[in-house]
C-alpha positions as CSV (number, residue, x, y, z in Angstrom):
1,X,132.8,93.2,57.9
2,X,130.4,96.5,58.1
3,X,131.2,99.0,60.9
4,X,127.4,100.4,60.5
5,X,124.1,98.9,60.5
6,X,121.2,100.3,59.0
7,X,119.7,103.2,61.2
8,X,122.5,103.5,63.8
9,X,123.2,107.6,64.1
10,X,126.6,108.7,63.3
11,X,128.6,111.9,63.3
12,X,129.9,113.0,59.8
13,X,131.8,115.4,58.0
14,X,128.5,117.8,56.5
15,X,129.4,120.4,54.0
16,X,127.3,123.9,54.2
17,X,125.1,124.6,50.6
18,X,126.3,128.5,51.5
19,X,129.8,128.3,52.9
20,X,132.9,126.5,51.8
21,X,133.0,124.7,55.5
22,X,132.6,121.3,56.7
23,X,131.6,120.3,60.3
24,X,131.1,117.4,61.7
25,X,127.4,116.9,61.7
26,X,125.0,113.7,63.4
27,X,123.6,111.8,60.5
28,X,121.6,108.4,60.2
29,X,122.8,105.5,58.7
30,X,120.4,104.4,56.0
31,X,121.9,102.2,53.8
32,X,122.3,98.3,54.3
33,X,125.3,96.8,56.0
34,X,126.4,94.8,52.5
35,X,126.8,98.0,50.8
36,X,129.0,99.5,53.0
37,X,131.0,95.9,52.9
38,X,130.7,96.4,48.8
39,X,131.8,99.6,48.5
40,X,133.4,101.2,51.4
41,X,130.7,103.8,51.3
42,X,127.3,104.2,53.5
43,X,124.5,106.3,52.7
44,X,123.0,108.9,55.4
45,X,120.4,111.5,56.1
46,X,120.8,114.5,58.2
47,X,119.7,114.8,61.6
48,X,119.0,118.6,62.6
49,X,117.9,120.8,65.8
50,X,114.1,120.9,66.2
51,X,114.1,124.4,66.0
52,X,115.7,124.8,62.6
53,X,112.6,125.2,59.9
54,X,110.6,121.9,59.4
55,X,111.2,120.1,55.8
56,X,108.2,117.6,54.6
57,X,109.1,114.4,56.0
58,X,111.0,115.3,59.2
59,X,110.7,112.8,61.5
60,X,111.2,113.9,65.0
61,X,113.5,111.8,67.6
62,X,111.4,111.2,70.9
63,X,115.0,110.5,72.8
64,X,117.8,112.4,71.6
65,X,119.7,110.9,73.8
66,X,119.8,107.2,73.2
67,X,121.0,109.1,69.2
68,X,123.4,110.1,70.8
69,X,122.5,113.9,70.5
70,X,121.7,116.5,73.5
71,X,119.0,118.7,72.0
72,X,115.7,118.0,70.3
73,X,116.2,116.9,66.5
74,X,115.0,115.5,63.7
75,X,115.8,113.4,61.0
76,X,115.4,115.0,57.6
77,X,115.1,111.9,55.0
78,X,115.3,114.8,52.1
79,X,118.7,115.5,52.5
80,X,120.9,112.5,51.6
81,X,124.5,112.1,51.5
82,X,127.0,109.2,50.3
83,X,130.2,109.3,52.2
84,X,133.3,107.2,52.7
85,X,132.4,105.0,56.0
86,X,136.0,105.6,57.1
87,X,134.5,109.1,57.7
88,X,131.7,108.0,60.5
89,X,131.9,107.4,64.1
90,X,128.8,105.8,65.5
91,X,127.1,107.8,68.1
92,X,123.9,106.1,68.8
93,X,120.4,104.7,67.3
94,X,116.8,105.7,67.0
95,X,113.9,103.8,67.8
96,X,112.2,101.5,65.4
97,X,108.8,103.9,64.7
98,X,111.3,106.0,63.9
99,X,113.1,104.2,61.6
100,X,109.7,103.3,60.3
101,X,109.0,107.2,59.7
102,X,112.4,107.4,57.6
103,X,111.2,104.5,55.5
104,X,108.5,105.9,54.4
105,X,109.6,109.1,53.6
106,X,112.5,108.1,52.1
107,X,110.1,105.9,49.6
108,X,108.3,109.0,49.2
109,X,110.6,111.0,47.8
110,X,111.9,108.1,45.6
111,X,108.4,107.3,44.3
């Protein structure tokens, strides 16, 4: 059985592009429930603070909170990580114009 659903907000283990450190950062779940039951793995997006530079396709959360999260953030659909689900510990969930927002992005950077 999948601990995850699709689009609940987790916290994560992140690594840093400039620094050999990892942290554990909020992420949203964006991969299917049978995957993780498949595979053991579950893929996520990041989730930053609203003041950090905007990306193309950030989609901004209108209640941190109810993510789990006590600042303003975004999602950022462009950065994607797989990671072992063992590694996540749900935190919260976004609304479903939100999810909506990562859908399309995400498909927009596949396309």
């Amino acid at each position: 059985m999948p601990t995850f659903d699709r689009f609940d907000v987790v916290s994560v283990p992140f690594s840093y592009t400039d620094r050999p450190v990892r942290q554990r950062r909020p992420a949203l779940v964006v991969s299917q429930p049978a995957h993780e039951d498949a595979t053991g793995l579950i893929w996520v997006v990041m989730i930053t603070a609203a003041e950090n530079r905007a990306w193309p396709g950030d989609v901004p959360l209108a209640d941190p909170r109810a993510a789990g999260l006590s600042i303003p953030s975004v999602i950022r659909p462009a950065k994607i990580a797989t990671l072992e689900a063992t590694q996540a510990t749900r935190i919260g969930s976004v609304a479903v114009a939100e999810q909506r927002a990562v859908q399309t992005a995400i498909r927009a950077n596949l396309a």
